[in-house]
BALOBA-1460 file (C-alpha; in Angstrom, 3 decimals):
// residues 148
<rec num="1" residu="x" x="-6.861" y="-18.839" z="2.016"/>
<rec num="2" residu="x" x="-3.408" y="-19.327" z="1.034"/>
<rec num="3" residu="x" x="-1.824" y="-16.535" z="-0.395"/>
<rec num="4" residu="x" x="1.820" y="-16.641" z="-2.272"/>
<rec num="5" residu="x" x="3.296" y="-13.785" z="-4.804"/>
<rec num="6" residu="x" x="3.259" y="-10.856" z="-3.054"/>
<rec num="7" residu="x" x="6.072" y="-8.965" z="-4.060"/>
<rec num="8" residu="x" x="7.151" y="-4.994" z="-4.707"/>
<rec num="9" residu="x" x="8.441" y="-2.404" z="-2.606"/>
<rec num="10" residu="x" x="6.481" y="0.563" z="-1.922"/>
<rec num="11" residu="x" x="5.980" y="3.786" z="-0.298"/>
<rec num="12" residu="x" x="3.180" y="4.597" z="2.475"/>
<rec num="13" residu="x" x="2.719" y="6.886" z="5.292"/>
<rec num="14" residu="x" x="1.828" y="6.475" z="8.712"/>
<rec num="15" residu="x" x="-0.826" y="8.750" z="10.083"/>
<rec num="16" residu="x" x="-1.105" y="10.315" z="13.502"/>
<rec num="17" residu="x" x="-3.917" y="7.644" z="14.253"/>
<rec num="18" residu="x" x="-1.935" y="5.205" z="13.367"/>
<rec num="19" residu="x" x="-3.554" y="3.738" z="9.676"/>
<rec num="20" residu="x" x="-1.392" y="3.579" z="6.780"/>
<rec num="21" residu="x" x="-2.428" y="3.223" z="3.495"/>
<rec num="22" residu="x" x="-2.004" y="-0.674" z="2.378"/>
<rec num="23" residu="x" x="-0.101" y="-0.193" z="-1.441"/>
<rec num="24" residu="x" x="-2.578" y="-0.665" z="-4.024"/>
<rec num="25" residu="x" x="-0.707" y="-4.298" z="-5.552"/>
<rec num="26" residu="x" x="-0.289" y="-5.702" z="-1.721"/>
<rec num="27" residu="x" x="-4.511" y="-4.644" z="-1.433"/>
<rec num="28" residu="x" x="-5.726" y="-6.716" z="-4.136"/>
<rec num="29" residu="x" x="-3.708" y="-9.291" z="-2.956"/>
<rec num="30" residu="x" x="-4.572" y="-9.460" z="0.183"/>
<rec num="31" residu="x" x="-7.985" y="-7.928" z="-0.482"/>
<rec num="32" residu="x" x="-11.187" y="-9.849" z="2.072"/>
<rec num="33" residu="x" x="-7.885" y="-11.913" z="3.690"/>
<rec num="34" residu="x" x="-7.840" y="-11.600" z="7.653"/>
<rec num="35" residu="x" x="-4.067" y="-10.158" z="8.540"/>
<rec num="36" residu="x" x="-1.705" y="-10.841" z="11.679"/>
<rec num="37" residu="x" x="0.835" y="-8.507" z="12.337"/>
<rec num="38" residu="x" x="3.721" y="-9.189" z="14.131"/>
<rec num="39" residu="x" x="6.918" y="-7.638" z="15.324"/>
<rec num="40" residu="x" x="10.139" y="-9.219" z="12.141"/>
<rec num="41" residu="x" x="13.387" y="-10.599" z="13.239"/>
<rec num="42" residu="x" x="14.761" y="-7.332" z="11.918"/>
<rec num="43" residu="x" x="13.740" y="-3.900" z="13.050"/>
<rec num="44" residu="x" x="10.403" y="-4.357" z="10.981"/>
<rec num="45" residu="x" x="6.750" y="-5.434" z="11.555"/>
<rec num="46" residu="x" x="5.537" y="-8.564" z="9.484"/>
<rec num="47" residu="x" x="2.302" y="-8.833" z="7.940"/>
<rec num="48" residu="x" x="1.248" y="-12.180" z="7.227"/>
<rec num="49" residu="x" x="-2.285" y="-13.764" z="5.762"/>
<rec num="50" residu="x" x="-3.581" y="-15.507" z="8.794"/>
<rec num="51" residu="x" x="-3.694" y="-18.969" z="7.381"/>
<rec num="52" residu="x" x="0.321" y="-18.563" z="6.543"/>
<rec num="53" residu="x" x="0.865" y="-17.016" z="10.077"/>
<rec num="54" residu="x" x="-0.631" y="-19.610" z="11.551"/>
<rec num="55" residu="x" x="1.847" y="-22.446" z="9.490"/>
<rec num="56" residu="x" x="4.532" y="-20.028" z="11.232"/>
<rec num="57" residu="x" x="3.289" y="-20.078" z="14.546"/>
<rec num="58" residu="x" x="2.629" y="-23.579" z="14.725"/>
<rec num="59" residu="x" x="6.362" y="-24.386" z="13.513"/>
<rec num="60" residu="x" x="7.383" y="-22.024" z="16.609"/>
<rec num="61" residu="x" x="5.179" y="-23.548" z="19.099"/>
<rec num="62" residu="x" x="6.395" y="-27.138" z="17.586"/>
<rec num="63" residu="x" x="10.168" y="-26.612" z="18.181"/>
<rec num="64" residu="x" x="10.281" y="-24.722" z="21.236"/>
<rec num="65" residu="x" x="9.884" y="-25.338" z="24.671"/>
<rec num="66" residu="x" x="8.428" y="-22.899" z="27.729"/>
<rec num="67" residu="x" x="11.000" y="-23.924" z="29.470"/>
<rec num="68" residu="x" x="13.917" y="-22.805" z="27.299"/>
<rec num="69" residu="x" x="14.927" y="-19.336" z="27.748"/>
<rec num="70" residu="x" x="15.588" y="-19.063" z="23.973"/>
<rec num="71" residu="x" x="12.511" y="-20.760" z="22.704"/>
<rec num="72" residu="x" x="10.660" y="-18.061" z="26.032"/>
<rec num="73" residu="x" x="12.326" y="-15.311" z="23.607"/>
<rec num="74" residu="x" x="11.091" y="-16.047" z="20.386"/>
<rec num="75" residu="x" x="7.634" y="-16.337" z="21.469"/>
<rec num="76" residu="x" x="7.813" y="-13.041" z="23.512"/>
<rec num="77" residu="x" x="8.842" y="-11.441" z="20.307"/>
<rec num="78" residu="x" x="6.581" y="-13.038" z="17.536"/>
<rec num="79" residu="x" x="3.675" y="-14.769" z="19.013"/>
<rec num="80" residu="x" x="2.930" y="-12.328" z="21.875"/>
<rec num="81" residu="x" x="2.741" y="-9.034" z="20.235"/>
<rec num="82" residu="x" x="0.459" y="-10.746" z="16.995"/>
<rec num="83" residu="x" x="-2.392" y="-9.135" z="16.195"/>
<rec num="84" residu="x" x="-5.187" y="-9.705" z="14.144"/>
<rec num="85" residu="x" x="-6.352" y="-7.194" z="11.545"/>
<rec num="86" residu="x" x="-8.345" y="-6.299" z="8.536"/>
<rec num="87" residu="x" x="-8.511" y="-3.715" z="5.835"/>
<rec num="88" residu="x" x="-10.531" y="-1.130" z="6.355"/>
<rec num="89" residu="x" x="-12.586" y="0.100" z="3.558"/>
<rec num="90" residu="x" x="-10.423" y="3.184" z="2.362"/>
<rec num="91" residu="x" x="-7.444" y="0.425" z="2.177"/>
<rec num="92" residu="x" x="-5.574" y="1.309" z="5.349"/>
<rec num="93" residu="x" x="-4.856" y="-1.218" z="8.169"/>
<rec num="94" residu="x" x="-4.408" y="0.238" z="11.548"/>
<rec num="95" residu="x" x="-0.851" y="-0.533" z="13.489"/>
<rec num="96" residu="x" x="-1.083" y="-0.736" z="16.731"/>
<rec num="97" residu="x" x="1.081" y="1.709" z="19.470"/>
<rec num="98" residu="x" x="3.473" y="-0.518" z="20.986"/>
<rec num="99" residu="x" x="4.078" y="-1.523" z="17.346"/>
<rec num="100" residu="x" x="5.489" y="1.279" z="16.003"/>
<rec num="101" residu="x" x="7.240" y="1.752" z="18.631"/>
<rec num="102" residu="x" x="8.967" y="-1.569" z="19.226"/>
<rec num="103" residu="x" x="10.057" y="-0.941" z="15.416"/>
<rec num="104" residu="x" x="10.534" y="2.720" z="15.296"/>
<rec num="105" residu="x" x="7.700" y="3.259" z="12.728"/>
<rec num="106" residu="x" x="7.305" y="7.115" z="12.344"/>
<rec num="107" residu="x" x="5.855" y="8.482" z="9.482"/>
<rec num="108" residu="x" x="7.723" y="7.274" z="6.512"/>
<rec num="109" residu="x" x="7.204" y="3.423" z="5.562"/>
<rec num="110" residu="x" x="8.234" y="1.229" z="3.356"/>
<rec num="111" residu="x" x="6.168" y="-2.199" z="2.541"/>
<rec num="112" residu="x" x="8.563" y="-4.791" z="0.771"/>
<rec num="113" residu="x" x="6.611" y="-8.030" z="-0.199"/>
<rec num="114" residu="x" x="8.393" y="-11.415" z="0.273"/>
<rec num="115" residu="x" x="6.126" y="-14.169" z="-1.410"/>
<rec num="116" residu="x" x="4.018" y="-15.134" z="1.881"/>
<rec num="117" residu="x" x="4.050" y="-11.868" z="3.800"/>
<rec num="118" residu="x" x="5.043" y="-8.247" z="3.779"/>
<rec num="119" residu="x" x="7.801" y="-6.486" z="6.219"/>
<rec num="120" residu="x" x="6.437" y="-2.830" z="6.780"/>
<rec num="121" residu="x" x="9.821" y="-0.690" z="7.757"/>
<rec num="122" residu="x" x="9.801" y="2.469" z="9.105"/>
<rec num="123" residu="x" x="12.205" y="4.493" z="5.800"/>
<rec num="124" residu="x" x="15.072" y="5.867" z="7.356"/>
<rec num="125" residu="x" x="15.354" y="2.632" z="9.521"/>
<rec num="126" residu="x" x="15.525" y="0.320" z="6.053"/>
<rec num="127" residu="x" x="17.730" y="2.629" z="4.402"/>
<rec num="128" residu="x" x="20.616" y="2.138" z="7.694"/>
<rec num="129" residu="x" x="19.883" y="-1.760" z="7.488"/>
<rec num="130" residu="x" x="20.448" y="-1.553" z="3.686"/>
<rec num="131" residu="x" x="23.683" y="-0.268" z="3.630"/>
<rec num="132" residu="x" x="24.936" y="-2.020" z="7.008"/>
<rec num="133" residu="x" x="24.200" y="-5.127" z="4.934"/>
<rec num="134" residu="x" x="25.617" y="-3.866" z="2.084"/>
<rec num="135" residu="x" x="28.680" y="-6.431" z="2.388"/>
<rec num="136" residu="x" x="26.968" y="-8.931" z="3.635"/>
<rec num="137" residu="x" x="24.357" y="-9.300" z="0.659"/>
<rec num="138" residu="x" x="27.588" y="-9.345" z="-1.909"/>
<rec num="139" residu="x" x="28.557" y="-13.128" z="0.224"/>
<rec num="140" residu="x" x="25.353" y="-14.130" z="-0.075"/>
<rec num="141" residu="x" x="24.820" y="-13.459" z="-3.901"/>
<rec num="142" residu="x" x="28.433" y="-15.424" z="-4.284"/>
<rec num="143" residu="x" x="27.090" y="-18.259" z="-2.265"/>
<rec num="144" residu="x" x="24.054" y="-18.554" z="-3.930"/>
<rec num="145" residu="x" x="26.102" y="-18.519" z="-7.018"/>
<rec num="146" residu="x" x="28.074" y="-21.416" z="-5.951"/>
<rec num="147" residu="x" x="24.597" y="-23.063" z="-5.340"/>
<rec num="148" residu="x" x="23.587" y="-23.739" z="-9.195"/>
């Protein structure tokens, strides 16, 4: 089941079980859709339908080689820790321990949906990215101004 659209940033908290509330929009999207979860480029885990993770992971496994310490890299840090996961029925999905801590997911999260997947930040960690990047995302609105 292909799933494009999502989209929205919201608030959600992490409990001491580690289950946090999936935001109501992101739910219906993704609503009887089984998850992966993986660890983001960034500082952030990635939630991904599973037939879109698996486009992803194929395109890894395509251009990289086991014997490449680079390509041994990638895979160690978004194929390995992928998990499958569902919604459970009060709407929460259930991150796994070396998850949140690999990402420093405390309490405070943010979900931010990007079209074919969601990043789930832990708050204060988004908020330092955001304004480290603060320059950088003024180039990149001027080059993709020079674009059109």
């Amino acid at each position: 089941m292909e799933i494009r659209g999502l989209s929205g940033q919201f608030n959600s908290t992490l409990d001491e079980k580690g289950r946090i509330l999936l935001p109501a929009k992101l739910r219906d999207q993704l609503k009887g859709c089984p998850l992966v979860l993986t660890r983001g480029i960034d500082k952030c885990l990635w939630l991904f339908p599973e037939d879109e993770w698996k486009g992803v992971s194929d395109v890894l496994l395509e251009n990289s080689s086991l014997f490449k310490s680079k390509s041994q890299m990638i895979q160690r840090r978004l194929l390995a820790p992928a998990t499958d996961l569902a919604i459970d029925k009060n709407g929460r999905i259930k991150i796994p321990s070396s998850l949140q801590r690999s990402t420093g997911l405390v309490r405070d999260c943010i979900f931010i949906g990007l079209d074919d997947h969601v990043e789930i930040w832990d708050e204060e960690l988004y908020i330092e990215f955001e304004e480290r990047c603060e320059e950088d995302i003024k180039d990149a609105w001027e080059e993709l101004g020079n674009q059109g």
